[in-house]
C-alpha positions as CSV (number, residue, x, y, z in Angstrom):
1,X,-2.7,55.7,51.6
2,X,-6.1,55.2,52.9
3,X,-8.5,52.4,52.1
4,X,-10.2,55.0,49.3
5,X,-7.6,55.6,47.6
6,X,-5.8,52.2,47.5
7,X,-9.2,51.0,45.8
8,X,-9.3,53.6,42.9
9,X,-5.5,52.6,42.2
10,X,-6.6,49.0,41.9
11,X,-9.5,49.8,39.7
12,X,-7.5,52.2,37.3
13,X,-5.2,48.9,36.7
14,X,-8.1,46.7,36.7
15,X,-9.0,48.5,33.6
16,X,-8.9,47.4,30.2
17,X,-7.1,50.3,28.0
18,X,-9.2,51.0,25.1
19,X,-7.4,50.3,21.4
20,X,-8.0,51.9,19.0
21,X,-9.7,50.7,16.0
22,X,-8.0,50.2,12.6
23,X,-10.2,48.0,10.6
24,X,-9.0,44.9,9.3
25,X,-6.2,42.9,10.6
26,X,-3.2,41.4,8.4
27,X,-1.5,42.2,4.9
28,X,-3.5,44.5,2.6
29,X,-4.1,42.9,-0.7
30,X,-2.4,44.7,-3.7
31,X,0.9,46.0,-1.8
32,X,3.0,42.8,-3.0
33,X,6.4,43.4,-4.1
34,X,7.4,41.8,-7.4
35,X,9.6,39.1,-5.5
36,X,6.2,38.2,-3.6
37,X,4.2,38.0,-7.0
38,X,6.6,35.3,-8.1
39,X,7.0,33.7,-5.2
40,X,2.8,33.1,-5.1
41,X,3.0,32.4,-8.8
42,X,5.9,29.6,-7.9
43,X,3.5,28.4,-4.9
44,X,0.4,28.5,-7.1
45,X,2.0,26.5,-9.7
46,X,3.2,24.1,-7.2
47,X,-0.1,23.7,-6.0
48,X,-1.5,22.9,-9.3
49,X,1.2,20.1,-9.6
50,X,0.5,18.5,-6.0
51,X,-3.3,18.4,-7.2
52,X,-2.3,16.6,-10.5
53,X,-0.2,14.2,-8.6
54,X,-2.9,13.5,-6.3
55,X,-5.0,12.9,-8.6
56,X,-2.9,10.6,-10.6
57,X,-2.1,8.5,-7.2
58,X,-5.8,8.5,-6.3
59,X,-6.5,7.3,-9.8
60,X,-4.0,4.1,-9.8
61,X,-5.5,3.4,-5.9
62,X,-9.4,3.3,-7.3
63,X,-7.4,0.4,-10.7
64,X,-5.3,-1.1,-7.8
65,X,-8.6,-2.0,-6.0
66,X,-10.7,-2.3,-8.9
67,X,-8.6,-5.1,-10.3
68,X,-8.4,-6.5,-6.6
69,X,-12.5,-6.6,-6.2
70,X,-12.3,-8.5,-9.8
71,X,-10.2,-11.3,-8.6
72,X,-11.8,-12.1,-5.2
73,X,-15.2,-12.1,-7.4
74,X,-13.7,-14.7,-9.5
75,X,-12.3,-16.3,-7.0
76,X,-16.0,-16.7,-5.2
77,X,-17.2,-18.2,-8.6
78,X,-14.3,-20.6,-9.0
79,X,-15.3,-21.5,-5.5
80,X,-18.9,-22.0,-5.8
81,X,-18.5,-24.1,-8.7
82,X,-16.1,-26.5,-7.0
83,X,-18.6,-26.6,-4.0
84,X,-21.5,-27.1,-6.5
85,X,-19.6,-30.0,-8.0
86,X,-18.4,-31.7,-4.5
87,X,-21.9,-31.7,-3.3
88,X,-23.0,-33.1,-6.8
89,X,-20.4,-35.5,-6.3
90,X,-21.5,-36.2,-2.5
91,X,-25.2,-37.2,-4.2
């Protein structure tokens, strides 16, 4: 083969086919089967049951630390008072 020809081989390889267009990629909404319509009504209900648990556990984290910010502010006015009554004291 001569240098000509070897070159047009190489740049029929070097280029990219050309696809055809078909739209939009993926499952086409609407073509379930009735086994996949339960299945996403099992996985939606699901869902909804994670989200109430979540919110349930995020609800007992905001008493949980609630309660804990209620202590340590009592325990900085149990504190101050003794300190208030040692330097009293101290006079």
């Amino acid at each position: 083969m001569d240098c000509e020809s070897i070159q047009m081989a190489i740049a029929e390889e070097v280029q990219p086919t050309t696809r055809k267009e078909c739209g939009k990629r993926g499952r086409k909404p609407g073509r379930k089967t009735s086994n996949e319509r339960i299945d996403m009504k099992a996985k939606l209900e699901r869902s909804r049951q994670s989200a109430r648990e979540c919110r349930a556990r995020k609800k007992l984290r905001y008493q949980y630390l609630e309660e804990l910010v209620a202590d340590r502010e009592k325990a900085i006015i149990s504190l101050r008072d003794e300190l208030e009554r040692v330097v009293h004291a101290m006079q």
